[in-house]
C-alpha positions in Angstrom: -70.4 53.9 28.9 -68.8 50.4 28.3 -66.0 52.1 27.5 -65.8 54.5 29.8 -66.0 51.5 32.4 -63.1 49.3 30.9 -61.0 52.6 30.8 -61.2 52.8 34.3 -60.3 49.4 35.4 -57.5 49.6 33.2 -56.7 53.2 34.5 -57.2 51.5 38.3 -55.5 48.4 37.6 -52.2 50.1 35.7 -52.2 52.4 38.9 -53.0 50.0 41.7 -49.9 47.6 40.1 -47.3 50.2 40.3 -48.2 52.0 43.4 -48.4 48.3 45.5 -44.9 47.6 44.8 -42.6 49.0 47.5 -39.0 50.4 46.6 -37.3 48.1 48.4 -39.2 45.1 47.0 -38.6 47.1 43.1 -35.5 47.0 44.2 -34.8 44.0 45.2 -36.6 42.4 42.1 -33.7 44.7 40.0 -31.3 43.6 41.6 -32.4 39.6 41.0 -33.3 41.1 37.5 -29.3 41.9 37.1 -28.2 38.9 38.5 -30.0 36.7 36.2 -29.1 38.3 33.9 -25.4 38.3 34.6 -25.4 34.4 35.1 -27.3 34.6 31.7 -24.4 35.8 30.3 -21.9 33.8 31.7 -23.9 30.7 30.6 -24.0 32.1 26.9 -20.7 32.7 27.2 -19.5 29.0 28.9 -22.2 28.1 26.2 -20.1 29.8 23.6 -16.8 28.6 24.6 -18.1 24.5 24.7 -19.7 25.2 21.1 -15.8 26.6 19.7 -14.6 23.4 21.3 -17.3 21.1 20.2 -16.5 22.8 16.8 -13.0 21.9 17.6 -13.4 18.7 18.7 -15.7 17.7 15.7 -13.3 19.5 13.1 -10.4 17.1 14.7 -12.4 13.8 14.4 -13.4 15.1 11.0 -9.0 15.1 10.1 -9.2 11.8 11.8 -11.4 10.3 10.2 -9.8 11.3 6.8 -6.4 10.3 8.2 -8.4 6.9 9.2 -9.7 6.9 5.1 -6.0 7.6 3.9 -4.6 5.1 5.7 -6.9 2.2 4.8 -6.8 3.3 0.9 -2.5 3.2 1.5 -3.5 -0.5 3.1 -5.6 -1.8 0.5 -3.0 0.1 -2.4 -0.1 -1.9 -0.5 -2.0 -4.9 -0.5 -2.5 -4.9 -3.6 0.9 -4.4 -3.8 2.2 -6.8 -1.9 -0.4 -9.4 -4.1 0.6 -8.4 -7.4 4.8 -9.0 -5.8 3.6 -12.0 -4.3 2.0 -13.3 -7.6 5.3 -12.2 -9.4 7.4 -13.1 -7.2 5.5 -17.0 -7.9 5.9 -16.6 -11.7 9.6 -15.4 -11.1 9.9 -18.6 -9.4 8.4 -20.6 -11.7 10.2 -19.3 -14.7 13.8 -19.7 -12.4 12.7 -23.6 -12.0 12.2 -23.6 -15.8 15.5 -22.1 -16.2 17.2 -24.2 -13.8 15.9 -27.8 -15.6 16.8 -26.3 -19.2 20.7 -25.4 -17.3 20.4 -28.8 -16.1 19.3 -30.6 -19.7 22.1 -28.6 -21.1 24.7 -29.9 -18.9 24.1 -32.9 -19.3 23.8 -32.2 -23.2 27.3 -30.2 -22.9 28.8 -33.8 -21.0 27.3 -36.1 -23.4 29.4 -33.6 -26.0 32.5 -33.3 -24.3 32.3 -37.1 -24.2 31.9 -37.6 -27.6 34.0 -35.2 -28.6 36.7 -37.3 -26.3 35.9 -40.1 -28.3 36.3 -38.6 -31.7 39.6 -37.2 -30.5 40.6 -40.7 -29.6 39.1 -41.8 -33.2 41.1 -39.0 -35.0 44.6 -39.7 -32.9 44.1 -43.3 -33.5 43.7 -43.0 -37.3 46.4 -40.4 -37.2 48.5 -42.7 -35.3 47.9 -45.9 -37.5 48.6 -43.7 -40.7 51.6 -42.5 -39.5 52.4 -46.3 -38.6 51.5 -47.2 -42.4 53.7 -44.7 -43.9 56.7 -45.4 -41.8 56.8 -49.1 -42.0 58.7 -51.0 -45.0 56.9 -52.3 -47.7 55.3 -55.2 -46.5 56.7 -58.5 -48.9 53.7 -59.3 -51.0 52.8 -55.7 -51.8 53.8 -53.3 -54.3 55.6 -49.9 -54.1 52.4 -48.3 -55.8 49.9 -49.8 -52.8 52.2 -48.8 -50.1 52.8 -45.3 -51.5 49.2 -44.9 -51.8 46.8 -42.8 -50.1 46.1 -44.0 -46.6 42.2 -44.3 -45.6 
């Protein structure tokens, strides 16, 4: 008999539901049914279309900030380039310093030669001179033929 009872009120219930409703009101519900259901769509779809640009827009910062990691490696490479030419560009510097003293020492080496070298000239014409004087001159009184034909020092 329970059952029988809750079979009814479900049987009266599921009947007294739909035959309340009036068509107009059923219809009116569709109709608000379809138009939520339209604006539904158009949200997924502006939802859609702001998720490919978000995608977008992410995928673009993502290039960016490789670019961003590119560039700061090429920054720290040419710094490191620009140390290592500074720090050979300082031994290069060094080394031209060293070169220019040893050009100067040798200069003045290359003077001090070309001075001597003056002065031995001067020696040798000299010498050369008083030989020649020597052999040309007479015999001086006291000597004999034997000294003056001699070798010449």
């Amino acid at each position: 008999m329970r059952h029988l009872l809750v079979a009814w009120g479900v049987v009266w219930l599921g009947v007294g539901c739909a035959a309340s409703i009036p068509p107009e009101r059923l219809q009116a519900q569709v109709l608000e049914t379809e138009r939520w259901q339209r604006e539904y769509q158009s949200e997924r779809e502006r939802t859609e279309l702001l998720a490919t640009r978000l995608a977008a827009v992410e995928s673009a910062l993502e290039e960016l900030a490789q670019e961003r990691a590119e560039a700061e490696q090429a920054r720290a490479e040419a710094e490191q380039g620009r140390a290592s030419a500074v720090d050979e560009l300082a031994r290069l510097e060094t080394e031209r310093h060293a070169l220019e003293d040893q050009n100067a020492q040798l200069l003045a080496r290359q003077r001090e030669l070309a001075a001597l070298h003056e002065e031995l000239s001067d020696v040798w014409y000299e010498s050369a001179l008083e030989r020649a004087r020597r052999r040309t001159q007479p015999p001086l009184p006291g000597e004999s033929a034997k000294e003056a034909a001699g070798p010449v020092p």
